[in-house]
C-alpha positions in Angstrom: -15.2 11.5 -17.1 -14.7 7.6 -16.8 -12.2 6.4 -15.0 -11.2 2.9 -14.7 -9.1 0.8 -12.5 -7.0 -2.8 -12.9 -6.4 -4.1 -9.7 -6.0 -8.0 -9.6 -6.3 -8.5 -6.1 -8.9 -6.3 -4.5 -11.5 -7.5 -2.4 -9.3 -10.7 -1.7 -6.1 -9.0 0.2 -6.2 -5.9 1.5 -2.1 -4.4 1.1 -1.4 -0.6 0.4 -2.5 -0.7 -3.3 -5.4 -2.2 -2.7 -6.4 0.2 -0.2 -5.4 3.1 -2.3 -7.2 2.1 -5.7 -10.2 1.7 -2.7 -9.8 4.9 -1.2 -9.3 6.8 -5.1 -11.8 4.9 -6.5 -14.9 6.5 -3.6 -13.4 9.9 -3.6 -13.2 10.3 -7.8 -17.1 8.3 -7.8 -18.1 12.4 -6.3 -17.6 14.0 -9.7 -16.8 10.8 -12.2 -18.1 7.4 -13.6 -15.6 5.1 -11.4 -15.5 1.4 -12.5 -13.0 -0.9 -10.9 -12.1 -4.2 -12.1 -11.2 -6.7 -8.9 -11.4 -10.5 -8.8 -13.8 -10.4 -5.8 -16.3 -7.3 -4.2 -16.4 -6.3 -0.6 -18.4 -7.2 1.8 -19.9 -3.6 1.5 -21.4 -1.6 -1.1 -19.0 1.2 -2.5 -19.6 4.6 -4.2 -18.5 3.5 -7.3 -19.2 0.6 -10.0 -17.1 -3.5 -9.2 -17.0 -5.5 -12.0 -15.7 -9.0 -10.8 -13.0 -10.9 -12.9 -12.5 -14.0 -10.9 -9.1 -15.2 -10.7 -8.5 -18.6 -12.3 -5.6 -20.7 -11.1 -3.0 -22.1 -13.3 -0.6 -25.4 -13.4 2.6 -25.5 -11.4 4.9 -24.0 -11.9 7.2 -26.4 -14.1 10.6 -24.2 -14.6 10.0 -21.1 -11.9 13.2 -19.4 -12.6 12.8 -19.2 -16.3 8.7 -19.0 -16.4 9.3 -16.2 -13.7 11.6 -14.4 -16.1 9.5 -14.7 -19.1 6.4 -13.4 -17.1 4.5 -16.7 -17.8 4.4 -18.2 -13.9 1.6 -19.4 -12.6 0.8 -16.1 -10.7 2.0 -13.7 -14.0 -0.4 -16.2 -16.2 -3.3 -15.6 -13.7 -2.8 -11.8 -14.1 -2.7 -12.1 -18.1 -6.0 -13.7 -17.7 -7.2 -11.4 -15.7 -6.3 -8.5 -17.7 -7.3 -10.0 -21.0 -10.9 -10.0 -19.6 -11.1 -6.6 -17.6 -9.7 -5.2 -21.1 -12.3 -7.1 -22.5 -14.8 -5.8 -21.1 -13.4 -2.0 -21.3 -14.7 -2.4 -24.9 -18.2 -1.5 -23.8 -17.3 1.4 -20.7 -14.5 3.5 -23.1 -12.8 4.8 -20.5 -11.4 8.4 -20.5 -8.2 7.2 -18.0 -7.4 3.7 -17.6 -5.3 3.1 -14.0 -3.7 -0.4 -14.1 -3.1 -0.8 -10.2 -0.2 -3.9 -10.7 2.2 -4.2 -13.2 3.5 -6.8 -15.7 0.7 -7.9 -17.6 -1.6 -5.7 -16.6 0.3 -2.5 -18.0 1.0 -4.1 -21.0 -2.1 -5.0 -22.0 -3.4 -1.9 -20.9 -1.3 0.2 -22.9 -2.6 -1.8 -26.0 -6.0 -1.0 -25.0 -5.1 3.1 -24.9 -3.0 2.7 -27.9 -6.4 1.4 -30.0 -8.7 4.2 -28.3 -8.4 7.5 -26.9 -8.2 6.4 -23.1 -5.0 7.8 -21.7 -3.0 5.0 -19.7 -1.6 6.7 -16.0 0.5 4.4 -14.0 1.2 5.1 -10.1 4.7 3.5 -8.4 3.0 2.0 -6.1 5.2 -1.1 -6.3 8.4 0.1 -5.6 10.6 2.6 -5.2 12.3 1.9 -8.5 10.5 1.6 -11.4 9.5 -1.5 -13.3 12.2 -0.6 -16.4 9.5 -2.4 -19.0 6.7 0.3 -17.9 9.0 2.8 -18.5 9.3 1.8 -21.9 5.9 1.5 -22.4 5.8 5.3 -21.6 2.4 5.5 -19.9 0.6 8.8 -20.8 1.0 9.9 -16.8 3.6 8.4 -14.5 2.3 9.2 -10.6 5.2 9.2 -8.5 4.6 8.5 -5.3 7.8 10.8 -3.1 10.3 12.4 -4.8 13.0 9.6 -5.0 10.7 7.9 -7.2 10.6 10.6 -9.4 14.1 10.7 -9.2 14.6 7.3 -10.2 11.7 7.3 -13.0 13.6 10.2 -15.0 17.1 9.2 -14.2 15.5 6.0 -16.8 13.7 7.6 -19.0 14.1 11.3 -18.4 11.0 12.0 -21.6 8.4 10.3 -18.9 5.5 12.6 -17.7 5.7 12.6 -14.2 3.8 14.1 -11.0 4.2 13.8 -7.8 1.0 13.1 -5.5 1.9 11.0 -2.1 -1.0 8.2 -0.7 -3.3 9.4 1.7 -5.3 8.3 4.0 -9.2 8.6 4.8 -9.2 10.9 7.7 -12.6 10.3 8.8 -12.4 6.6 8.8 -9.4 6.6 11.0 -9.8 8.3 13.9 -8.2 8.3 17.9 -11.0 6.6 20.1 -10.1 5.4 23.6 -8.0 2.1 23.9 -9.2 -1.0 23.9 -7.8 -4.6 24.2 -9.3 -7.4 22.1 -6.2 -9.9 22.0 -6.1 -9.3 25.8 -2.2 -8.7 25.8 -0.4 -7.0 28.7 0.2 -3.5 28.1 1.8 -1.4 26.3 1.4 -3.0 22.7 3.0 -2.2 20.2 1.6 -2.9 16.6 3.2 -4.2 13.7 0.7 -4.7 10.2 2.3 -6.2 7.2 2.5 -8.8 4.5 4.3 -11.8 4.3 6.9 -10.7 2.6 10.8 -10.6 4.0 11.5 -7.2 2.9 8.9 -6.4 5.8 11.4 -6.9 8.4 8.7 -8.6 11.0 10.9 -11.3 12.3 13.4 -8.3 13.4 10.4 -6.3 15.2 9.9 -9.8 17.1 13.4 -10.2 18.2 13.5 -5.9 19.4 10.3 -6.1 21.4 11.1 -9.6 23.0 14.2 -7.9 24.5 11.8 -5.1 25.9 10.7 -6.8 29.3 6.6 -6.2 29.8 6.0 -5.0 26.0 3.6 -7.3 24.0 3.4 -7.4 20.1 0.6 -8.1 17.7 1.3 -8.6 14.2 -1.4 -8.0 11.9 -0.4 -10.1 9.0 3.0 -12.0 9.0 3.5 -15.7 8.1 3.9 -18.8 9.4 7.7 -18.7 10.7 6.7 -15.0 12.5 3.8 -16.9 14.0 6.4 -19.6 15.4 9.5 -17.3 16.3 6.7 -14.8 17.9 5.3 -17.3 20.5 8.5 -18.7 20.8 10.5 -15.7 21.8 7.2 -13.6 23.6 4.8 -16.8 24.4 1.7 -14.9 25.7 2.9 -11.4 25.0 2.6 -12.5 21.2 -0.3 -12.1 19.0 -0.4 -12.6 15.2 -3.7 -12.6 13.5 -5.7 -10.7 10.2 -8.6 -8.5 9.8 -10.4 -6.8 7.2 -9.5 -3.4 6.1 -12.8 -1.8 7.9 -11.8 -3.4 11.0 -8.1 -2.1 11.4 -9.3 1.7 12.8 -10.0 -0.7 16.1 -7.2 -2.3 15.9 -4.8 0.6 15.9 -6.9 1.9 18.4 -5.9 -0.8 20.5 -2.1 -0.2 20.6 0.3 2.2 22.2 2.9 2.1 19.3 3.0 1.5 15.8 6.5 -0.2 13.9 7.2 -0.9 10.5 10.7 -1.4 9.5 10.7 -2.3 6.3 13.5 -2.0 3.3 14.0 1.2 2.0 13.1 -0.3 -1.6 9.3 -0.4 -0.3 7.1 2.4 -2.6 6.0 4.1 0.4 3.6 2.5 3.5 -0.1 3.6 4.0 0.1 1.9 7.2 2.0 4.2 8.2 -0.4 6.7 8.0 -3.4 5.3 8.9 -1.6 4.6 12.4 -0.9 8.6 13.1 -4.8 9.0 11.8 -5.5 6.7 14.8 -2.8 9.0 16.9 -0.3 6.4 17.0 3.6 7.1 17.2 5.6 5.5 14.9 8.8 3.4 14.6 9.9 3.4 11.0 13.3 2.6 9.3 15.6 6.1 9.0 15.4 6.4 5.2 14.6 10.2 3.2 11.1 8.6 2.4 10.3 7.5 6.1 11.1 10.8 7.2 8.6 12.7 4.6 5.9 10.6 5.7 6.4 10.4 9.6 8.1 13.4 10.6 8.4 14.3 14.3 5.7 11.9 14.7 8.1 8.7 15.8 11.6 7.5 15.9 13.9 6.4 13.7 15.7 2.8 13.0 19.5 3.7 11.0 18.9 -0.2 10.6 16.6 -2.9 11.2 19.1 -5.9 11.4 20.5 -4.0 14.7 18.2 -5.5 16.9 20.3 -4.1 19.5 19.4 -0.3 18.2 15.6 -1.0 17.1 14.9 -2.2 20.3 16.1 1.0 22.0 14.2 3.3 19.6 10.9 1.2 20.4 11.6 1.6 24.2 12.2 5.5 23.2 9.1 5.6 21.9 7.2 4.5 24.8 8.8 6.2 26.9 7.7 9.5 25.1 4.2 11.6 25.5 3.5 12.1 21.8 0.6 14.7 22.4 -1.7 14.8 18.9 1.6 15.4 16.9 1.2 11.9 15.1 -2.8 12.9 14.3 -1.4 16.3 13.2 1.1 14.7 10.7 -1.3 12.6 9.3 -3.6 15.6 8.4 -1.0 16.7 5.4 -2.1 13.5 3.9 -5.8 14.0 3.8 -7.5 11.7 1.0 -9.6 15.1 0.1 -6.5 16.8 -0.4 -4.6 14.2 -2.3 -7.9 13.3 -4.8 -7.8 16.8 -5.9 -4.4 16.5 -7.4 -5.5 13.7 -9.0 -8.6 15.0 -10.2 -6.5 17.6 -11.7 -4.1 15.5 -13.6 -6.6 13.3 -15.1 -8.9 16.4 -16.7 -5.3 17.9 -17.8 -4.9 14.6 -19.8 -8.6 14.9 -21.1 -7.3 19.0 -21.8 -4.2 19.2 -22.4 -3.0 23.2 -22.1 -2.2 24.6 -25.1 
């Protein structure tokens, strides 16, 4: 079978949908002809075929509010582009499935594509927990919902849309417990925070809980500029922010005594989160039904992240606890094996549909 994937920023950041059209991409290249379309390769060879569509950067933004609505920013124009060319090029593979990784454009143009051949379009939420109402309307052949409130939410709008659930996993050999190390020379206990820039992350609220916990240090893989400057303010040299290729982050969860993400409860789901109980690291996370499927007895819980007050108890709880290999054990249900077989499944049902 050929499968194919869209994702318009592989190779250059390395978020959860990245990481999982990575980690689907190598385990389908076992049993199928793989090509993934990415603006940029990886420093290391992979299993499976990348075909580089560079991204090309467009004007300024003149009008953002309106351009932003109408899709035709300078970051929705840059994805058009890129689309326009990957589809381009799908011309000569004739895909069986066609994954599109992001949304917008990419969807859109994707559907086209499967609507002139026989490739069947399957879309995965990774984005959110609500769906993106246009690619509902575009009713993909195969909607992979990640947990089951976004199933929930996918048929409460358009109740006709094949659905499946199949969670993220995580690549149980590649994470792994080894013994602690210290390579941003902080004063122990650490506890680890990995996420993007974005708000919805909640990093500037981990900052304020562990600068309240006297003796704990913080590193932030990821952040922004105004975490960098509230984290050295409020911790000075129990603060580190910094980035590091995927490959690298097994070591760097390895290095910390506690792992903390509290972000919104609108966020798809949280690989992070998993690849830090691979590594046997309890967990922090915010107290939502989707938190809870994912981390189970493996952390605490944070009712809500704006009460610094509250998150910084549960991160002292926490420490305080001897976790055993209950976080390693909870990652286990969400073995990459495990989850590319459901996959695997769905796509040659598509191919063969029962009768």
């Amino acid at each position: 079978m050929k499968i194919v994937f869209l994702s318009c920023y592989s190779g250059v950041v390395f978020r959860g949908a990245e990481t999982v059209c990575d980690s689907l991409a190598k385990s389908l290249a076992k049993h199928h002809e793989v090509t993934v379309f990415q603006p940029k390769k990886f420093d290391a060879d992979r299993p499976y075929r990348i075909i580089e569509i560079p991204r090309r950067g467009g004007e300024k933004k003149a009008s953002r509010t309106v351009l932003r609505f109408l899709r035709l920013d300078q970051a929705h124009r840059e994805i058009l582009s890129f689309s326009l060319r990957a589809i381009g090029k799908c011309l000569f593979i004739r895909p069986d499935i066609i994954v599109p990784m992001n949304g917008s454009w990419v969807i859109l143009i994707s559907k086209a594509y499967s609507f002139l051949s026989k490739a069947r379009l399957v879309v995965s939420g990774q984005s959110a927990i609500s769906p993106d109402p246009l690619t509902l309307k575009l009713r993909p052949d195969l909607f992979v919902c990640l947990s089951a409130q976004n199933e929930r939410g996918v048929k409460e709008a358009a109740p006709k849309q094949k659905t499946v659930i199949i969670p993220n996993g995580v690549d149980l050999n590649a994470f792994v417990p080894a013994p602690k190390t210290n390579p941003y020379g902080l004063p122990r206990p650490v506890v680890l925070c990995a996420a993007g820039p974005d708000r919805y992350k909640n990093v500037q609220e981990t900052i304020q809980a562990v600068s309240r916990l006297e003796g704990v240090s913080l590193l932030v893989m990821g952040g922004n500029p105004e975490t960098q400057e509230m984290g050295i303010r409020l911790l000075g040299t129990r603060f580190r922010q910094a980035k590091a290729p995927h490959d690298q982050m097994p070591a760097i969860f390895n290095s910390a005594d506690l792992f903390t993400l509290v972000s919104e409860s609108s966020e798809a789901f949280g690989v992070v989160y998993l690849e830090a109980m691979a590594c046997n690291l309890p967990v922090v996370a915010t107290d939502d039904e989707l938190r809870r499927g994912i981390v189970g007895d493996a952390g605490l819980y944070v009712e809500d992240p704006h009460d610094i007050d509250g998150y910084s108890q549960a991160l002292a709880g926490a420490l305080a606890v001897k976790w055993g290999d209950s976080p390693r054990r909870q990652a286990e249900r969400f073995d990459w094996s495990k989850i590319v077989s459901q996959y695997d499944r769905e796509f040659r049902l598509l191919q063969s549909p029962p009768r």
